[in-house]
C-alpha positions as CSV (number, residue, x, y, z in Angstrom):
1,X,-156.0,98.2,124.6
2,X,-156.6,101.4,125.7
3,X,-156.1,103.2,123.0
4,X,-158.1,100.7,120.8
5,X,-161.1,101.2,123.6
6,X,-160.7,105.0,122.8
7,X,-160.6,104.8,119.1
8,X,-164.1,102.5,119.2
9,X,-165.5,105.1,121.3
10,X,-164.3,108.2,119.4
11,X,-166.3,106.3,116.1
12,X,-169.6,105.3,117.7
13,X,-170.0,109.5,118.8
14,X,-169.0,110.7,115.5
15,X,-170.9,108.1,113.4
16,X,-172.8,111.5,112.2
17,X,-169.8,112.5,110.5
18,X,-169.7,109.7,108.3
19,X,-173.2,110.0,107.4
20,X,-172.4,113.6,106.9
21,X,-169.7,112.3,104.0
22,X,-171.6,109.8,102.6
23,X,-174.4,112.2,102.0
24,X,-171.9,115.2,100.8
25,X,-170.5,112.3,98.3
26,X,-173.6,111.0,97.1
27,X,-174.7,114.5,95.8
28,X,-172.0,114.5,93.3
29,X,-172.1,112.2,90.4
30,X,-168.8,111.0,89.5
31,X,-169.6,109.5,86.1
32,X,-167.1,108.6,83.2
33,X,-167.3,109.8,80.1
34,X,-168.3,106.4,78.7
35,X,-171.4,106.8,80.8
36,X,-172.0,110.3,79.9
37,X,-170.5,112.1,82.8
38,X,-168.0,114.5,83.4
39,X,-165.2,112.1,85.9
40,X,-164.4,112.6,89.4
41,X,-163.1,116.1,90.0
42,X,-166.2,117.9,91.6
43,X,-166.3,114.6,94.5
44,X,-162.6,114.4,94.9
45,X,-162.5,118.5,94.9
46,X,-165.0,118.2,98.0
47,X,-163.5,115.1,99.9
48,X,-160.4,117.0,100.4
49,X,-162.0,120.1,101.5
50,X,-164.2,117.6,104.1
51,X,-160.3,116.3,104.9
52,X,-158.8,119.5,105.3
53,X,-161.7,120.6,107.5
54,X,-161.2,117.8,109.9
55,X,-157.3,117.8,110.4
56,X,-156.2,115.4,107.3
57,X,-153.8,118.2,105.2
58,X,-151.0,116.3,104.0
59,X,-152.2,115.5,100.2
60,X,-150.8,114.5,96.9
61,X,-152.3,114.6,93.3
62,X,-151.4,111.9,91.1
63,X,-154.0,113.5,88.1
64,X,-154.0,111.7,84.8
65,X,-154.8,113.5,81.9
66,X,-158.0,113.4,80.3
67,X,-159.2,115.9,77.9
68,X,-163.0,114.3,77.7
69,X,-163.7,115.9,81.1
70,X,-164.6,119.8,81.8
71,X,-161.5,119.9,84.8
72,X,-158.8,118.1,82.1
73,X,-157.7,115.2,84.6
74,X,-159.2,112.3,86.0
75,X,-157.9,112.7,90.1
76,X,-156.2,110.2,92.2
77,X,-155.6,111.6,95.4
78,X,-153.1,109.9,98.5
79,X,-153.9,111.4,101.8
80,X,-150.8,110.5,104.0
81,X,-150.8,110.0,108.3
82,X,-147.2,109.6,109.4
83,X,-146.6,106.6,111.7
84,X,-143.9,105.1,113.8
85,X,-142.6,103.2,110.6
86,X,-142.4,103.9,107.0
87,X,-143.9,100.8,106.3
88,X,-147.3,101.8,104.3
89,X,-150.3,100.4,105.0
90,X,-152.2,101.5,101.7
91,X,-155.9,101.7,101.6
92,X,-156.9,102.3,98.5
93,X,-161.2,103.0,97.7
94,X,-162.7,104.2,94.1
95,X,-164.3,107.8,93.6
96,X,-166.6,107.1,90.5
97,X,-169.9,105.3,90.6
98,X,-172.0,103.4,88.1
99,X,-174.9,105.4,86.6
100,X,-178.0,105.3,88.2
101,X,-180.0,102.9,85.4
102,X,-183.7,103.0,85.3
103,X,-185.3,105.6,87.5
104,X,-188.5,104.6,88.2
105,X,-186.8,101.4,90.0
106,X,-185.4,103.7,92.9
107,X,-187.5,104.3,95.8
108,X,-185.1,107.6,96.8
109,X,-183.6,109.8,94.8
110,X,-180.5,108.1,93.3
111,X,-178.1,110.8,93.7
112,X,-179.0,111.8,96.8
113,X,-178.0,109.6,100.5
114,X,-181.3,109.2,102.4
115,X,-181.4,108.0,105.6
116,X,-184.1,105.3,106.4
117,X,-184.2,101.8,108.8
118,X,-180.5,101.9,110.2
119,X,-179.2,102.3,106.3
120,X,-178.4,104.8,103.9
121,X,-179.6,104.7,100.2
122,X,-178.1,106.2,97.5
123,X,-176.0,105.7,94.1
124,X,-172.1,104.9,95.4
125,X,-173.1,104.5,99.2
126,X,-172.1,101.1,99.1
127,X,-170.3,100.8,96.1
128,X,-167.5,102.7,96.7
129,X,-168.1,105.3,99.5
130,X,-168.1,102.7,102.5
131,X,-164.6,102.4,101.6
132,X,-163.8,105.6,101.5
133,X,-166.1,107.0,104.5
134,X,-164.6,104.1,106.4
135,X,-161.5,104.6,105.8
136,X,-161.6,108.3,106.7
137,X,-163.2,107.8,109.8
138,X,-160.5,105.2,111.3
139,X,-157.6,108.1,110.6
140,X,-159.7,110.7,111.8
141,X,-160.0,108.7,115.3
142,X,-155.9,108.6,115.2
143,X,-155.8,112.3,114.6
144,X,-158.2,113.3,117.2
145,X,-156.9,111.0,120.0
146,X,-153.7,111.7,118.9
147,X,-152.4,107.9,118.2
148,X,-149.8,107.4,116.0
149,X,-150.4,104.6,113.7
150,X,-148.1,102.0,113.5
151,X,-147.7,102.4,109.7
152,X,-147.6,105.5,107.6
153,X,-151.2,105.1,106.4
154,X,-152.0,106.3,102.9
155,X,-155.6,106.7,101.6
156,X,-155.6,106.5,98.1
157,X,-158.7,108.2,96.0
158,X,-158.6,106.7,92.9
159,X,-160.6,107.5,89.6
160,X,-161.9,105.1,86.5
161,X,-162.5,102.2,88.7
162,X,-165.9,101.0,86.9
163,X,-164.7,101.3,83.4
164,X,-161.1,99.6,83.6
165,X,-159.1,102.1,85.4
166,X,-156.8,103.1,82.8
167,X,-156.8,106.4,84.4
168,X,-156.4,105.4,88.0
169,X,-154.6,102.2,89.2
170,X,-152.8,101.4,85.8
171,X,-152.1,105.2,85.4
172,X,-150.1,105.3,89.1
173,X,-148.9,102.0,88.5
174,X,-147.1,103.2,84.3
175,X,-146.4,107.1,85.4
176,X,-145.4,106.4,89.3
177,X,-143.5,104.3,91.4
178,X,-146.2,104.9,94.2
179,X,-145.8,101.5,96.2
180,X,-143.0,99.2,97.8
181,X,-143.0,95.4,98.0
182,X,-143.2,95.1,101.7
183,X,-146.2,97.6,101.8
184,X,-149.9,96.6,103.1
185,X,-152.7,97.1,100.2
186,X,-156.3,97.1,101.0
187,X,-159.0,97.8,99.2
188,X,-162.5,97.9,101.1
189,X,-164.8,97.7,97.8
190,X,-165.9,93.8,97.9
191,X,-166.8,91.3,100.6
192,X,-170.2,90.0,102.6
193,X,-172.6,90.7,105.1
194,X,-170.5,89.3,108.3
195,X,-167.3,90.8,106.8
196,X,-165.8,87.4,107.4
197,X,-164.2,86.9,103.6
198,X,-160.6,88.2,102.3
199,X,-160.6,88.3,99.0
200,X,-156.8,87.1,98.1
201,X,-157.3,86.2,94.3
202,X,-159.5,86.6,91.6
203,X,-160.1,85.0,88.3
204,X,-158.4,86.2,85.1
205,X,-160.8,88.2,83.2
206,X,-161.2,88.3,79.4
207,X,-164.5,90.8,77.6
208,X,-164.1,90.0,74.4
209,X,-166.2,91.7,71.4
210,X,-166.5,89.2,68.3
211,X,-167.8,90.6,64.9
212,X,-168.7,87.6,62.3
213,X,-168.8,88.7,58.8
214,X,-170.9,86.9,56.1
215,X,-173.2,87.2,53.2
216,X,-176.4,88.8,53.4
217,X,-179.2,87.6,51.1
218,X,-183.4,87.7,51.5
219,X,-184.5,85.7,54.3
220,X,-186.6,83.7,51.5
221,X,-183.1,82.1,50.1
222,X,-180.7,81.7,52.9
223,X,-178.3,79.3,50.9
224,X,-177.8,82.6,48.5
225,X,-176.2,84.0,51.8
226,X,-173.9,83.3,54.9
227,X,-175.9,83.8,57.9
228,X,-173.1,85.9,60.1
229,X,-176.2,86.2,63.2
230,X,-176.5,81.9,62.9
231,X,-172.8,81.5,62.8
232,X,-172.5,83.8,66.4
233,X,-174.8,81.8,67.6
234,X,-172.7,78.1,66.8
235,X,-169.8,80.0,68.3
236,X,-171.3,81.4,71.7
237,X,-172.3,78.0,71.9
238,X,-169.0,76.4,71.6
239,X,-167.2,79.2,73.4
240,X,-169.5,78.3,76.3
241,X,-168.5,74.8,76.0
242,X,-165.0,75.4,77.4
243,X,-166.3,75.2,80.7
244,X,-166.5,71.9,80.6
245,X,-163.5,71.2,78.6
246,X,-160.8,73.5,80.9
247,X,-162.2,71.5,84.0
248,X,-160.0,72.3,86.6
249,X,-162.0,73.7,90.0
250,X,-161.3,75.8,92.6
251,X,-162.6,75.9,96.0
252,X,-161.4,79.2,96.5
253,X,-163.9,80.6,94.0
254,X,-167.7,80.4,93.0
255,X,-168.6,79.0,91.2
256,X,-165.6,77.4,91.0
257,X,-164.9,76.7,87.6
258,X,-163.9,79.2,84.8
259,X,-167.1,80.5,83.1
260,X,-167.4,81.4,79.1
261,X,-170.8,83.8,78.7
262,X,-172.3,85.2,75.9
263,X,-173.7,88.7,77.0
264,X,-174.2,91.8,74.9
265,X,-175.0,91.4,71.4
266,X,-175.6,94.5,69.3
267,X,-178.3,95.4,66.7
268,X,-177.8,93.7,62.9
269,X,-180.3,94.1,61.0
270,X,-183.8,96.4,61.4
271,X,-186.1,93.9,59.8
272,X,-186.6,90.3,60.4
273,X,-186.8,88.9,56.4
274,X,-183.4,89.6,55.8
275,X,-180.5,87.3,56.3
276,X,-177.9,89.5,58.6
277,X,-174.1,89.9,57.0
278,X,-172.7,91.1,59.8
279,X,-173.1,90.3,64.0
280,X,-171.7,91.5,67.0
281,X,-171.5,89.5,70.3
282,X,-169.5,89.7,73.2
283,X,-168.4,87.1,76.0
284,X,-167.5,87.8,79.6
285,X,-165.3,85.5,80.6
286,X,-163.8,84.4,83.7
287,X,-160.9,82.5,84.2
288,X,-159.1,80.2,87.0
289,X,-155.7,81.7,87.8
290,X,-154.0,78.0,86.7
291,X,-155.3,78.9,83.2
292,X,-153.2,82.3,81.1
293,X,-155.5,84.1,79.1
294,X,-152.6,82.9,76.1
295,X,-154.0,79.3,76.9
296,X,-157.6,80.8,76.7
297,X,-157.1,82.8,73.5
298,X,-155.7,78.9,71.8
299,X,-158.6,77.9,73.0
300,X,-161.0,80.3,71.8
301,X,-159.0,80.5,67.9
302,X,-159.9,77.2,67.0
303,X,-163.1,77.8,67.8
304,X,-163.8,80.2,65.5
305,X,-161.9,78.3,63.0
306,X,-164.3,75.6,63.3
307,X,-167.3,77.4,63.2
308,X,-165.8,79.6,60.5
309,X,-165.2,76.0,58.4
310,X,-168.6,75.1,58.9
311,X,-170.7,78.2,58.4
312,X,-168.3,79.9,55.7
313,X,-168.2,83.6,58.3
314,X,-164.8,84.5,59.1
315,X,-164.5,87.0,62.2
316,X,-162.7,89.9,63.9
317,X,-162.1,89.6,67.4
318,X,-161.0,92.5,70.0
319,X,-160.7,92.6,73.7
320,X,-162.6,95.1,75.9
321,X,-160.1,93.7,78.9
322,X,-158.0,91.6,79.7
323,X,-156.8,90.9,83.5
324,X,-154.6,88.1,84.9
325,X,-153.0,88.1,88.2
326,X,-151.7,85.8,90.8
327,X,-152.8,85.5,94.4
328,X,-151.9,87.0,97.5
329,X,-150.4,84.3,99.9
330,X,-152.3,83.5,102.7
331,X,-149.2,83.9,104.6
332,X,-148.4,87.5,104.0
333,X,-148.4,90.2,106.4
334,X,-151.3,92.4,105.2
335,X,-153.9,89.0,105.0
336,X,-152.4,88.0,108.8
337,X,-152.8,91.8,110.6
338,X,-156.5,92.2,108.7
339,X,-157.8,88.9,110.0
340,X,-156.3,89.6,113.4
341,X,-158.4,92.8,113.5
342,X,-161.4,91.2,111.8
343,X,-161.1,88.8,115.2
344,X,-160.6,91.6,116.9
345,X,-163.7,94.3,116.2
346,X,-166.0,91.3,114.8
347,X,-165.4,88.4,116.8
348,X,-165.5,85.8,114.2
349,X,-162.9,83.6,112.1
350,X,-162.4,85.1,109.1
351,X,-161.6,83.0,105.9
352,X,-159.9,83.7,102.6
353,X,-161.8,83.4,99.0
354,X,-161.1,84.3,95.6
355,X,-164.0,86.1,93.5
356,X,-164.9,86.1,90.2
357,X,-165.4,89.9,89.7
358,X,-163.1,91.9,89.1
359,X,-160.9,94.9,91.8
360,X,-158.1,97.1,91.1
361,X,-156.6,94.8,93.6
362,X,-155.8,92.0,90.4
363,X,-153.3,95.2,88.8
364,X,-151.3,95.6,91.7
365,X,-150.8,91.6,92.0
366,X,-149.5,91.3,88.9
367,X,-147.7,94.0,89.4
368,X,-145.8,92.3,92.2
369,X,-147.8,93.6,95.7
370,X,-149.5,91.9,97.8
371,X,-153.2,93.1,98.0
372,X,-156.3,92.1,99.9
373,X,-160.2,93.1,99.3
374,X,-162.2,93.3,102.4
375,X,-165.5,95.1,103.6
376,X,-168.7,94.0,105.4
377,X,-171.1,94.9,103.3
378,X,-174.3,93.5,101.7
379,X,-172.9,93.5,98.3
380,X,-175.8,96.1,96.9
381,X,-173.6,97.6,94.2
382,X,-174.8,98.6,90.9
383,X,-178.1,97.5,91.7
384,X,-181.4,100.1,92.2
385,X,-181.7,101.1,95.8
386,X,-178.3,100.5,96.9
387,X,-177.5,100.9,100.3
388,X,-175.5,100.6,102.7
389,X,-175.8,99.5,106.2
390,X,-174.9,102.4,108.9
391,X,-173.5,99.9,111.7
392,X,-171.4,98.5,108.5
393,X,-169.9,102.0,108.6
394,X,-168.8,101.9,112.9
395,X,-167.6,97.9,111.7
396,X,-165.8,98.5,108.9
397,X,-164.2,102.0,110.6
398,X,-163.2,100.0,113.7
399,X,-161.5,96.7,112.0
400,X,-159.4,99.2,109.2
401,X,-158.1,101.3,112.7
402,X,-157.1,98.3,114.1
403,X,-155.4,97.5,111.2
404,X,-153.7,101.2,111.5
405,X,-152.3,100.4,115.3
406,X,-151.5,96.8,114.2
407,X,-154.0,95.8,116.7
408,X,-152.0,97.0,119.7
């Protein structure tokens, strides 16, 4: 207990230092190049120097290649803590950030961490630089005190998180053999206010892009065409229906159903007295785990072969993603230590869910490790004026330590 005593002490003095790396990472906007930015190199490039400052110098690069960025690789970095056992505990937090949206929405500068009523705002703060500040500051306690973990703790820096991570989880997972069955995974980058939820399961996750292809014709005469925009519209309709009809529920989830939803739809025509040939639409789906996305895909075929019979459109149909995974037991070792040190630090009972969003978490599942999402946080990503809270940063530091020392 000592040592844990020591360790909460050592955190709540140097709470500057995590301010001082939140703010250091918000200046740098690690952007993808699907939203126009140039990856994670120049923020990954500065976290280790901020790590090698402060006593963290044992460091692997697991780059992927990536010629749309200025530095040629997207980064993945593992900083590694040697501990009584080889046992890993991974904890695994996201460099890049979404784009800042509309400007005149932020109250601070988006790209900059300001400091105001106990929080600090900024682009990534939250969303995914809690997790990585917090997770920092728990093996920078060990150093300094000089506590050997009970694990060899590895903090993985992964890139592509916001756009599908095909150049950061599914890269290590393809081009590496990175990670052992009997290894702890955590990934601080979801949970709630109280910190009280581990996420142990999400919903499979389908984007899928449909293109319907008619006949186009003045907007005087429609029989003389096929309305493709009025067929997209019959099938986002019963697309959206399957939420009644695959009617199993979940009380790990919420809602707790599986959801069908129409979302983006891009431009047809420019004017409106035309009757459109062509129509784009896309569906975000989510999926209870008891349903495959093969039994989804059935479902969504005929479909569009009924509304393709009725309206005379046929249609093209492409996924965006696609993501199934099972659960994490409830009984593993990784879900048992974190709610012991969520006890611990918090003093409250936490309890497991399943989300509807989806983590890099779901890849390693299927991939056959056990994974957990945690954080306390007030769930301020992607929004205008996110934030997060500075005594979530001395929480969330304290409960992943205690996970280091297995709560000794």
């Amino acid at each position: 207990m000592k040592d844990f005593a020591e360790i909460c002490e050592y955190i709540e003095k140097n709470i500057e230092k995590a301010i001082e790396l939140e703010k250091l990472l918000t200046k740098i906007p690690a952007l993808a190049p699907e939203n126009s930015g140039d990856g994670e190199s120049k923020k990954c490039k500065a976290l280790e120097e901020f790590l090698c400052a402060n006593g963290i110098t044992d460091f692997q690069h697991f780059d992927a290649p990536d010629i749309r960025v200025t530095s040629g690789v997207r980064p993945n970095l593992v900083a590694t803590i040697n501990g009584k056992t080889s046992k890993n505990l991974w904890i695994m937090s996201h460099l890049d950030v979404v784009p800042a949206g509309e400007q005149s929405l932020w109250e601070t500068p988006p790209f900059e961490a300001v400091q105001k009523n106990n929080k600090l705002y900024g682009r990534g703060t939250e969303d995914n630089q809690q997790g990585i500040v917090c997770s920092v500051m728990a093996a920078l306690a060990l150093k300094a005190l000089k506590i050997t973990p009970e694990y060899t703790i590895k903090l993985l820096f992964v890139a592509d998180e916001e756009v599908g991570s095909k150049y950061g989880i599914q890269y290590l997972l393809e081009k590496h053999k990175l990670f052992n069955k009997e290894d702890l995974i955590i990934t601080p980058d979801g949970g709630d206010p109280k910190g009280e939820t581990i996420e142990i399961a999400e919903k499979n996750l389908l984007w899928l892009k449909v293109q319907t292809h008619g006949v186009q014709a003045h907007g005087s005469t429609p029989d003389e065409g096929v309305n493709a925009h009025l067929a997209s519209c019959a099938l986002a309709l019963k697309i959206n229906s399957l939420e009644k009809e695959l009617s199993e529920r979940n009380k790990l989830f919420v809602p707790n159903r599986s959801t069908f939803q129409p979302t983006k739809k891009e431009s047809n025509i420019p004017n409106v007295n035309t009757i459109p040939a062509d129509d784009v639409i896309y569906f975000d789906c989510r999926i209870l785990p008891c349903y495959t996305l093969d039994d989804v895909r059935k479902k969504i075929k005929i479909c569009c072969d009924e509304v393709s019979a009725e309206y005379g459109v046929t249609f093209t149909l492409s996924e965006e993603q696609a993501v199934e995974s099972p659960s994490t037991s409830e009984s593993c070792e990784v879900v048992q230590v974190l709610g012991d040190a969520v006890r611990r630090v918090l003093k409250i009972e936490p309890r497991v869910v399943g989300i509807g969003g989806g983590t890099v978490a779901a890849y390693l599942r299927k991939a056959g490790y056990d994974a957990v999402v945690w954080s306390k946080h007030d769930e301020t990503m992607h929004q205008p004026n996110e934030y997060c809270v500075i005594q979530n940063l001395i929480d969330e530091s304290k409960v992943l330590a205690s996970v280091m020392i297995k709560n000794t």
